[in-house]
N, C-alpha and C positions, 0 to 999 in steps of 0.2 A: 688484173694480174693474179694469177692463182699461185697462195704458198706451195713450194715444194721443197721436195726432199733434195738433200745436199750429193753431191758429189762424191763417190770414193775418195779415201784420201789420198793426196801425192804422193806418188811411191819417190824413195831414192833423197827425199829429203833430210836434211843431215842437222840434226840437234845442237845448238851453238850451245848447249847450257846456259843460257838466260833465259832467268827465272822471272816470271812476269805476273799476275795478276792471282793469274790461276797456279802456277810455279808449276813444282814438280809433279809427278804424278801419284807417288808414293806416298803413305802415309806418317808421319809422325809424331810423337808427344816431346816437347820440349821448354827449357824454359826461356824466360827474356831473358835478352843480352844486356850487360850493366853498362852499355854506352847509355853518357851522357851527352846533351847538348844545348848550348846557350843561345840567347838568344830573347826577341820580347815579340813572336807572334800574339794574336790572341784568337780568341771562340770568337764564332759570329752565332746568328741566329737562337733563335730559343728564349727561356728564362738565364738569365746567365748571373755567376759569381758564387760565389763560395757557400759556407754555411752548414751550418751541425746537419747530420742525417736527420731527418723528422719523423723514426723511429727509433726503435731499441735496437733492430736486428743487424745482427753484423757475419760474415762468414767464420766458421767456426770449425772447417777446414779449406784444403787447399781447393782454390778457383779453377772450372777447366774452363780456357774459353777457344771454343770449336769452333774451327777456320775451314771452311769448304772453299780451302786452298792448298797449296803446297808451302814449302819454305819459299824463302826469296822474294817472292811477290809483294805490293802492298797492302794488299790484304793483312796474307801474315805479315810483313814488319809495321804496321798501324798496330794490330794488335798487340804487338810485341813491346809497344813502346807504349802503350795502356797499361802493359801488364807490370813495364817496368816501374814505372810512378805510381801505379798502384799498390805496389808492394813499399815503395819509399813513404808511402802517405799510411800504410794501415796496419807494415809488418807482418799482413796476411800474404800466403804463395798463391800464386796464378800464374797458371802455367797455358800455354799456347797448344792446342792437341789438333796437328793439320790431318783432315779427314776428306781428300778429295775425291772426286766423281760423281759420274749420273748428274750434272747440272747442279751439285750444288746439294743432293738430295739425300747421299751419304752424314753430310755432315749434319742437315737436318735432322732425318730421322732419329740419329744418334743422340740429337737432344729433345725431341716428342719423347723419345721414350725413357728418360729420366725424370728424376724426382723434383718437384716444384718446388726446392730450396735455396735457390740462388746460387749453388754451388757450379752450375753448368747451364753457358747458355750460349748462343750462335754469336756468331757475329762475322757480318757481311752486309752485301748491296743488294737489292733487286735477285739474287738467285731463286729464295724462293715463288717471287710471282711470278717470274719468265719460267720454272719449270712447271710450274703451275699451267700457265699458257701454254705451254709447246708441247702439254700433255704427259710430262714428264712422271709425276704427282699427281693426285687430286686432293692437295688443300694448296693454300697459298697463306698468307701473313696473317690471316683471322684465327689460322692454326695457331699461333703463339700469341705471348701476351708481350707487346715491345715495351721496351725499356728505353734508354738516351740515344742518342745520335752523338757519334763521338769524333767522326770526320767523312770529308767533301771529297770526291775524285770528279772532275769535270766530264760530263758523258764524252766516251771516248772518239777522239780527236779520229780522222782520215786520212794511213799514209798511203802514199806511191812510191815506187824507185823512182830517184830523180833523175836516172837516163834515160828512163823513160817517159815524164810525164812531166813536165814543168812549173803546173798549176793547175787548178779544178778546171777550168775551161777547156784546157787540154786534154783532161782527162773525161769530159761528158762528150766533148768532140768525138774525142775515138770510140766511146761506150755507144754513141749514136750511129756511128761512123760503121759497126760490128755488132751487131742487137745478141746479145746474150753470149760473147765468146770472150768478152774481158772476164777475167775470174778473182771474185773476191774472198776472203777469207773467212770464214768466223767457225763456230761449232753448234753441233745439233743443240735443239732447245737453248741456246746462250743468247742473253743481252745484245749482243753485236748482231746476233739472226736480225733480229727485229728493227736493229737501226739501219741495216743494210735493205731493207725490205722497204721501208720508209726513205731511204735516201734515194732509190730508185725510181719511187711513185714522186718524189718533191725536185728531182733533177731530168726524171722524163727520161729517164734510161732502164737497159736489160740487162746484168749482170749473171754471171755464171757460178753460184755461190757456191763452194767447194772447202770442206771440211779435213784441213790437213794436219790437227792435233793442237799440240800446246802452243804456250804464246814463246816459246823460243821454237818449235817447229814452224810457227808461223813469219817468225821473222826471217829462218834459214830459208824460203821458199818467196820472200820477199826478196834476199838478197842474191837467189840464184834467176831471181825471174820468172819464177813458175806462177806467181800472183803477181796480179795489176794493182790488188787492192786493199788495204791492210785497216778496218780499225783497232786502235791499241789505247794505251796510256801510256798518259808521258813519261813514266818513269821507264816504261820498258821500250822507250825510242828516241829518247833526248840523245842518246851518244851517236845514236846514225844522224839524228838531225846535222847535231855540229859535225861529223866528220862528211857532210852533203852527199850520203848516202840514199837518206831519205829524205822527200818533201813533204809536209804536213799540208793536204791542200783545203785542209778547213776542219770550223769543231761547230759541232750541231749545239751547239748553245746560246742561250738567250743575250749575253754579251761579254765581252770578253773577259776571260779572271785575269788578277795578276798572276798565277801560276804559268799560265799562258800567253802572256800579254803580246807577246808578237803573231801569235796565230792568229787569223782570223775567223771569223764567223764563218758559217754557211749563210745566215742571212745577210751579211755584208755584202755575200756574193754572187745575192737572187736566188740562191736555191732557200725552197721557205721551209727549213727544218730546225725545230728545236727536240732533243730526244732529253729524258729523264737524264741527270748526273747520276753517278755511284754517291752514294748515302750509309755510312756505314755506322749500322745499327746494333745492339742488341735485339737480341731475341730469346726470352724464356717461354718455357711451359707456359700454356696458357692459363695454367692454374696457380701458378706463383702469388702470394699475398704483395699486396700492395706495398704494404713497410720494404720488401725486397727491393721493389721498385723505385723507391723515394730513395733509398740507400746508396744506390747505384748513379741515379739521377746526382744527389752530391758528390759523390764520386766525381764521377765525369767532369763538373764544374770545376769543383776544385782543382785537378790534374790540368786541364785545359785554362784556367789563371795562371798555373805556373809558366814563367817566360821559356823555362827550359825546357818542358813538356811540351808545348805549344811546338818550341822550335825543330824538336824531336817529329812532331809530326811533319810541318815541313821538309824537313830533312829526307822523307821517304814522298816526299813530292806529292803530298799531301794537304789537303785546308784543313785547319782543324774547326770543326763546325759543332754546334751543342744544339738538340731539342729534347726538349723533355720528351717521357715515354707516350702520353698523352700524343703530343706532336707527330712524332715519329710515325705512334699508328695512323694519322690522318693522312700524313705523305707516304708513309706507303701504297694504303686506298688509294692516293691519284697516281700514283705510280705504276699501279697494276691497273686504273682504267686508262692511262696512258697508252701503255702498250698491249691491254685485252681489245682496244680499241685500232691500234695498226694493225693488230693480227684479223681481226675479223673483216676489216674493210681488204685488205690485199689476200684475203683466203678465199676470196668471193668471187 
């Protein structure tokens, strides 16, 4: 199966204003919102628990932390609810500055080419090594120096309308039934290219992968029927689930979370696909000292023991997840030979 280029995008589809992953398309600087929320989540993964920074260095002005997203998404509202107990924990501002486009590659650049002082740094999933892949860029996460992993999104789940498709069998049925005319969604160089490309080669089907803008463009084209095939997050399709607008007919993960606990696998259901989750990291200059990095690192722990924090991330349908920066780089490496590795076997 040879990679190809996507599809014009559907004309005539009508923007529902849901703000989804990727959110708006517009750019903005703003700050976090002072919602609180209770609650006794906790971190999984990593070095975990509290503890003095294991340097001197502390921010010494306001935080920016660049979201190669829009408002609304969870992207931006994870970050948002960092920035908020971050500022309850240090009395320092940080402020959220959404810098979308280009894959993700906006926001990047924006922080390549700032000062390696801890004052501004990324934060996000996999964008930079899928624009890296798809050709977007030429660097990928060796460009920066990473910092904590702050929280989990489950790689994203597989909707269909559910008057039209019933369950994953139903819907390989008619994919085989029609070689290359069912049409699935995602965006050029995006995360979803690649799992859609891999779902294809692990279910033995031809999809017609078609490029029709944001994740609320994506859904109004779900809900008029102009796509068969939608991957998302759950935060941006929980309310079609329950109003059984949408069927979720599987999540390419290694086993079920409880954020998900009623979906099922893809491997539950014979197709053999597990794809990367969303990991959502820092990311500085690669030149940042390390003390930055330990600072943050406490950071992060501490905000993720509070029960309220913790729940705050759930709240935006979220895990809150902790690795150190150490960490984080390791899984990002597998995360980009994960998918440098779909890309080159289905480009062949």
């Amino acid at each position: 199966m040879k990679k190809r280029g996507l599809a014009i995008a559907l004309a005539g589809v009508m923007a529902f204003g849901l703000a989804g992953c990727g959110g708006s398309e517009t750019a903005a600087t703003t700050a976090a919102p002072t919602q609180a929320a209770g609650g006794g989540a906790t971190a999984e993964g990593g070095n975990n628990g509290g503890g003095e920074s294991s340097g001197s260095w502390a921010p010494s002005t306001t935080v920016s932390i660049v979201v190669p997203a829009g408002a609304g998404g969870n992207t931006d509202l994870s970050a948002r609810v960092f920035a908020q107990y971050a500022k309850e924990l240090t009395g320092n501002d940080f402020i959220v500055v959404n810098a979308n486009g280009a894959a993700g590659s906006v926001a990047a650049n924006q922080v390549l080419g700032s000062a390696p002082d801890g004052h501004t740094f990324l934060y996000g999933h996999n964008l930079v090594n899928v624009a890296n892949i798809a050709g977007v860029t030429d660097y990928n996460y060796t460009a920066f120096k990473l910092g904590p992993t702050f929280a989990k999104d489950p790689a994203q789940q597989l909707y269909v309308n559910s008057e039209k498709y019933a369950d994953l069998n139903a819907f390989i049925e008619a994919a085989k039934a029609a070689p290359g005319q069912l049409k699935a969604c995602t965006e050029v160089g995006a995360y979803t290219y690649y799992e859609l490309l891999a779902f294809e080669k692990a279910a033995g089907i031809d999809l017609d992968l078609v490029d029709v803008g944001s994740n609320s463009d994506k859904i109004a084209a779900m809900l008029s029927g102009q796509v068969d095939l939608m991957p998302g997050a759950y935060i941006n399709c929980k309310d079609y689930l329950a109003a059984g607008q949408f069927t979720c007919i599987g999540a390419p993960t290694e086993e079920r979370y409880e954020l998900i606990a009623d979906i099922p696998t893809l491997k539950e259901q014979n197709v053999d696909l597990v794809y990367p989750d969303c990991d959502f990291s820092f990311y500085f200059p690669a030149d940042t000292p390390d003390e930055i990095i330990a600072y943050y690192e406490d950071l992060v722990q501490k905000i993720l023991a509070d029960p309220a924090a913790a729940e705050a991330v759930a709240n935006v349908d979220m895990m809150p997840y902790y690795l150190n920066g150490a960490d984080s780089m390791a899984h990002d490496e597998e995360i980009f030979n994960t998918i440098k590795k779909i890309a080159d076997e289905l480009a062949q």
